[in-house]
Backbone bond lengths (Angstrom), bond angles and torsions (degrees), N, CA, C in turn:
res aa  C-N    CA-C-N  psi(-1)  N-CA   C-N-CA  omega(-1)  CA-C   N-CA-C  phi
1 X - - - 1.441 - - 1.521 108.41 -
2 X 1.400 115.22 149.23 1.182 117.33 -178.03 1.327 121.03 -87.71
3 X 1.203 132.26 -175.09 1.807 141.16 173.46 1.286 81.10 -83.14
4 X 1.146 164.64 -99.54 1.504 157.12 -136.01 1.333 97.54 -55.68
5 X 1.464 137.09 -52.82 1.344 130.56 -153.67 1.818 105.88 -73.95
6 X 1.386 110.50 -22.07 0.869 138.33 176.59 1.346 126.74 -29.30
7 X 1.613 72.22 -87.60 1.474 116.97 176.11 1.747 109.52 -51.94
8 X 1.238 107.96 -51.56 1.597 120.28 -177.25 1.463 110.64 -58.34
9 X 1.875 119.91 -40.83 1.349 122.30 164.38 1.314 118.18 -30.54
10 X 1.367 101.77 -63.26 1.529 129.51 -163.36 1.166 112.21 -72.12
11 X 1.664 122.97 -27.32 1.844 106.71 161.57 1.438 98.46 -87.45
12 X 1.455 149.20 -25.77 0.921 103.72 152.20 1.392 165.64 -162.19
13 X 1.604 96.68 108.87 1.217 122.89 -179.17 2.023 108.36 -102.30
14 X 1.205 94.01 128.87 1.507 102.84 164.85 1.209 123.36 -20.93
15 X 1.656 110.22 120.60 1.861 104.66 177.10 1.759 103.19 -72.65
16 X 0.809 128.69 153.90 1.490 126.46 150.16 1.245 140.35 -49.49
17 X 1.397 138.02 99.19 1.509 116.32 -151.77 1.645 101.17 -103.29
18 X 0.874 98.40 -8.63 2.092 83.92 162.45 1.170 120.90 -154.14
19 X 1.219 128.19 172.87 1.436 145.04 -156.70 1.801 91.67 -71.37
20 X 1.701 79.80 157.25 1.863 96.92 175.10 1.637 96.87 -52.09
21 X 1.093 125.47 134.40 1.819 142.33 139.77 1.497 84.34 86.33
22 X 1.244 120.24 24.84 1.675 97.86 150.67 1.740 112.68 -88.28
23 X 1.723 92.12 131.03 1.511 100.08 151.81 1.646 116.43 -20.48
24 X 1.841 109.12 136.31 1.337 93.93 153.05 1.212 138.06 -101.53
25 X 1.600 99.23 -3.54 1.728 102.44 161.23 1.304 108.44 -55.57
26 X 1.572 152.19 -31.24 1.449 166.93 -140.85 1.610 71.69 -89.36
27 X 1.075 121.14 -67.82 1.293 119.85 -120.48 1.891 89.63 -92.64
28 X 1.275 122.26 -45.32 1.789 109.12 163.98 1.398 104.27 -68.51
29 X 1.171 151.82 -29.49 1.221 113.25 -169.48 1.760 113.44 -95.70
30 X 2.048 112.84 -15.02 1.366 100.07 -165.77 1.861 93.36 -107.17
31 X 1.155 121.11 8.42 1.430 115.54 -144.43 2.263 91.39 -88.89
32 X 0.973 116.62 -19.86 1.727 120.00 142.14 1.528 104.61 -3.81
33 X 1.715 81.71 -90.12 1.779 97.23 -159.11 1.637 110.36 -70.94
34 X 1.262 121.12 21.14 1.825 115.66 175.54 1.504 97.68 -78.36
35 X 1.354 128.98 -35.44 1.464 135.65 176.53 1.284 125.54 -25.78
36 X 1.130 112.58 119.76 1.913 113.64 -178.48 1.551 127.18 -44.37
37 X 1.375 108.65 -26.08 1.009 121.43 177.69 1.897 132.79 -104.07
38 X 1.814 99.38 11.59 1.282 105.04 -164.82 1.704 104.48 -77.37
39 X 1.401 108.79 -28.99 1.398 121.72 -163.96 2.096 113.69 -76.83
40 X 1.380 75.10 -35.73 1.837 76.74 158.96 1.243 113.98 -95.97
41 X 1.140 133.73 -52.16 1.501 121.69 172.36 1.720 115.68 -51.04
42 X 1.191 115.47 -39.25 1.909 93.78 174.42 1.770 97.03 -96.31
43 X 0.933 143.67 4.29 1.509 114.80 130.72 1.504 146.83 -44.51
44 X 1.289 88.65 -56.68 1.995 108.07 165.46 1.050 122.16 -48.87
45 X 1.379 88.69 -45.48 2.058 111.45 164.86 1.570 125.43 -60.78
46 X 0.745 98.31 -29.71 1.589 121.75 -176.79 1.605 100.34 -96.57
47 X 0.784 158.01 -37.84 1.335 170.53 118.66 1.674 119.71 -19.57
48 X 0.854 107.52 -26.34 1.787 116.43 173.95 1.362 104.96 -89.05
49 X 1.616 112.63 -51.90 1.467 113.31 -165.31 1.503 97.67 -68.98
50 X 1.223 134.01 -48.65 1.301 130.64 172.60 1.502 117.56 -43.79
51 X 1.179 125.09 -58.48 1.056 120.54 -172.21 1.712 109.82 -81.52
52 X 0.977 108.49 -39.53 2.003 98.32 152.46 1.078 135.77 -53.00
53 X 1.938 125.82 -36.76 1.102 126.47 167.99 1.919 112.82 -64.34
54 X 1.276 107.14 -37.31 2.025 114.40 161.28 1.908 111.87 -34.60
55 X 2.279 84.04 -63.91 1.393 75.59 -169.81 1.706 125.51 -52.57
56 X 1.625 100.80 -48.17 1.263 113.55 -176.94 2.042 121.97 -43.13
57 X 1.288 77.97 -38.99 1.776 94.99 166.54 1.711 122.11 -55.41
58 X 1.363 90.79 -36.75 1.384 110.45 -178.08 1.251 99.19 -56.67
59 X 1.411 101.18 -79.58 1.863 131.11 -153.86 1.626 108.96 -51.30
60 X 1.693 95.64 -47.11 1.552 89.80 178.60 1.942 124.38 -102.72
61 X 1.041 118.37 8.92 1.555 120.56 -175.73 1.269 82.71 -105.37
62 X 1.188 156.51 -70.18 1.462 137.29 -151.78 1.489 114.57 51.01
63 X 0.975 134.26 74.56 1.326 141.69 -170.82 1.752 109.20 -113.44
64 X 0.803 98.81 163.49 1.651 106.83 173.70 1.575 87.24 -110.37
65 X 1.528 103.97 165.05 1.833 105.02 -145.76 2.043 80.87 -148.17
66 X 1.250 76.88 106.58 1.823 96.55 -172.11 1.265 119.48 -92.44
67 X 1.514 121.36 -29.21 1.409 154.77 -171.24 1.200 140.97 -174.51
68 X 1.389 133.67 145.45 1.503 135.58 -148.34 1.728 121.97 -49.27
69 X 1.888 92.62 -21.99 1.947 85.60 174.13 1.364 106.39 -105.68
70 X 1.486 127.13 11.78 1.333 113.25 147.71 1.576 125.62 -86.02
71 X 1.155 139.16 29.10 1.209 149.92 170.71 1.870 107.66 -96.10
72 X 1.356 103.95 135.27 1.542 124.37 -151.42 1.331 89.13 -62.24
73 X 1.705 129.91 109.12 1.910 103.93 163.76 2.003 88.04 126.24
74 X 1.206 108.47 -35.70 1.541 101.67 -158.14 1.394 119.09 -65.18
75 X 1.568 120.39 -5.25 1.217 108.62 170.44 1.740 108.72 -98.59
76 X 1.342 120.52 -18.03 1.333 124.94 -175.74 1.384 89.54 -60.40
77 X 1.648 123.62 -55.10 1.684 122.91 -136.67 2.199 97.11 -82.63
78 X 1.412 70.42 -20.12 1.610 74.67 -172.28 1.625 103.80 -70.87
79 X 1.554 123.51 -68.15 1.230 146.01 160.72 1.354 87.44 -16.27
80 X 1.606 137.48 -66.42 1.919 118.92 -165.94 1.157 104.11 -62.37
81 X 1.232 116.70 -67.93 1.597 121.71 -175.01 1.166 123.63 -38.12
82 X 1.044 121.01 -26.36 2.142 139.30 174.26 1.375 107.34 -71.55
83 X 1.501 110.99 -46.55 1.130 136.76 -160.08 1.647 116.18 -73.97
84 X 1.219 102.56 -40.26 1.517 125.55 159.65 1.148 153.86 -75.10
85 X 1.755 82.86 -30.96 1.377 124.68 163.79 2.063 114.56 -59.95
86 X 1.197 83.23 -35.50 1.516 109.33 -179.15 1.548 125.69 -82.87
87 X 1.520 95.95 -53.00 1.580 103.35 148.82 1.775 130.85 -43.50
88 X 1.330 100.14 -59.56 1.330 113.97 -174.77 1.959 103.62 -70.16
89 X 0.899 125.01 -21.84 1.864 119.71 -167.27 1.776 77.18 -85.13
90 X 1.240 150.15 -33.81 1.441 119.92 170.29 1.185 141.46 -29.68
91 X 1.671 92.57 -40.03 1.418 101.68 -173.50 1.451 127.31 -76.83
92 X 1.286 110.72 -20.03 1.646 117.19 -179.65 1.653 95.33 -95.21
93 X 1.292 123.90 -48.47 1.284 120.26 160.87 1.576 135.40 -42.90
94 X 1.286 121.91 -31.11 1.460 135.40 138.19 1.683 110.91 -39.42
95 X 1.310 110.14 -72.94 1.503 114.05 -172.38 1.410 107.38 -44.27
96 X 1.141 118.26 -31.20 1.901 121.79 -159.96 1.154 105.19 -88.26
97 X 1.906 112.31 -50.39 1.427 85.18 163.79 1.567 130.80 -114.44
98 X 1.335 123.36 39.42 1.093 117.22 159.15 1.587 147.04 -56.16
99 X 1.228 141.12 154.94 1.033 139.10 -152.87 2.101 101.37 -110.84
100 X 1.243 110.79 141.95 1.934 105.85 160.80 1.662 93.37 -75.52
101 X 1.329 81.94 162.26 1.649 117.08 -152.93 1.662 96.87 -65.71
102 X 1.215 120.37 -27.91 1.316 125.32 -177.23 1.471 118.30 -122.72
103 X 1.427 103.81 65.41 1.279 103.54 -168.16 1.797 111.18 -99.92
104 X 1.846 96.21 -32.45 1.397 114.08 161.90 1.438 140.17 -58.08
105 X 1.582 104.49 -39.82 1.425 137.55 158.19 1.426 116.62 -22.08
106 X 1.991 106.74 -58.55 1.430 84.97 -159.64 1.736 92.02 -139.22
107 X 1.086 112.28 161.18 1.731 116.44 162.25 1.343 126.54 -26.47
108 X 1.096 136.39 -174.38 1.616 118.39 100.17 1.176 140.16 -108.67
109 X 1.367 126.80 136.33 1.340 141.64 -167.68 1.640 104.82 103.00
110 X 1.615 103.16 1.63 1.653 97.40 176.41 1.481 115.77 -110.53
111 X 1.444 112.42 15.71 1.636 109.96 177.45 1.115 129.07 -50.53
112 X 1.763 119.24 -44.53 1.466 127.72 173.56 0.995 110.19 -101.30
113 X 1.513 138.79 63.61 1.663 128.59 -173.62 1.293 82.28 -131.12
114 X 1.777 122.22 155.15 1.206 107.83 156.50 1.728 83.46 -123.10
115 X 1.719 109.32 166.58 0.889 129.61 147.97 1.450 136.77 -63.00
């Protein structure tokens, strides 16, 4: 066989669409969103409906605005910020109580003993 005939095999044969020992139900129903472009496109997406469901809040409650959680949005913006707020205190909270890598490994007072 030639380097051209080769080559032509090899485009085409089937790419692989998922990882070793994935399910293939996984793989028809999630294999969509592997796409380079799914993560900005359902952001934007996600980002419209939000800010449309605000406007809509706007347009139709018409309220007179007495205090800070009657303002159109203030429990969503609050709800992220909490939300993140919550996310993010892991990380220093991780550090505090984490363990060295060999903490399971050995006794104490039995590091240099051999059996």
């Amino acid at each position: 066989m030639s380097d051209v005939e080769k080559s032509e095999v090899k485009d085409l044969a089937p790419a692989p669409l998922g990882e070793f020992g994935e399910h293939p139900l996984s793989i028809l129903l999630f294999s969509w969103m592997r796409g380079k472009m799914f993560l900005r496109v359902f952001a934007i997406i996600l980002g419209v409906v939000g800010i449309a469901a605000i406007g809509l809040e706007i347009w139709l409650a018409q309220k007179t605005i007495r205090d800070v959680t009657s303002v159109p949005g203030f429990y969503a913006v609050f709800g992220f910020i909490a939300f993140g707020a919550a996310v993010l205190s892991g990380w220093p909270l991780g550090k505090l109580l984490r363990r060295r890598e060999d903490y399971y490994e050995t006794r104490s007072g039995e590091a240099g003993r051999d059996r």
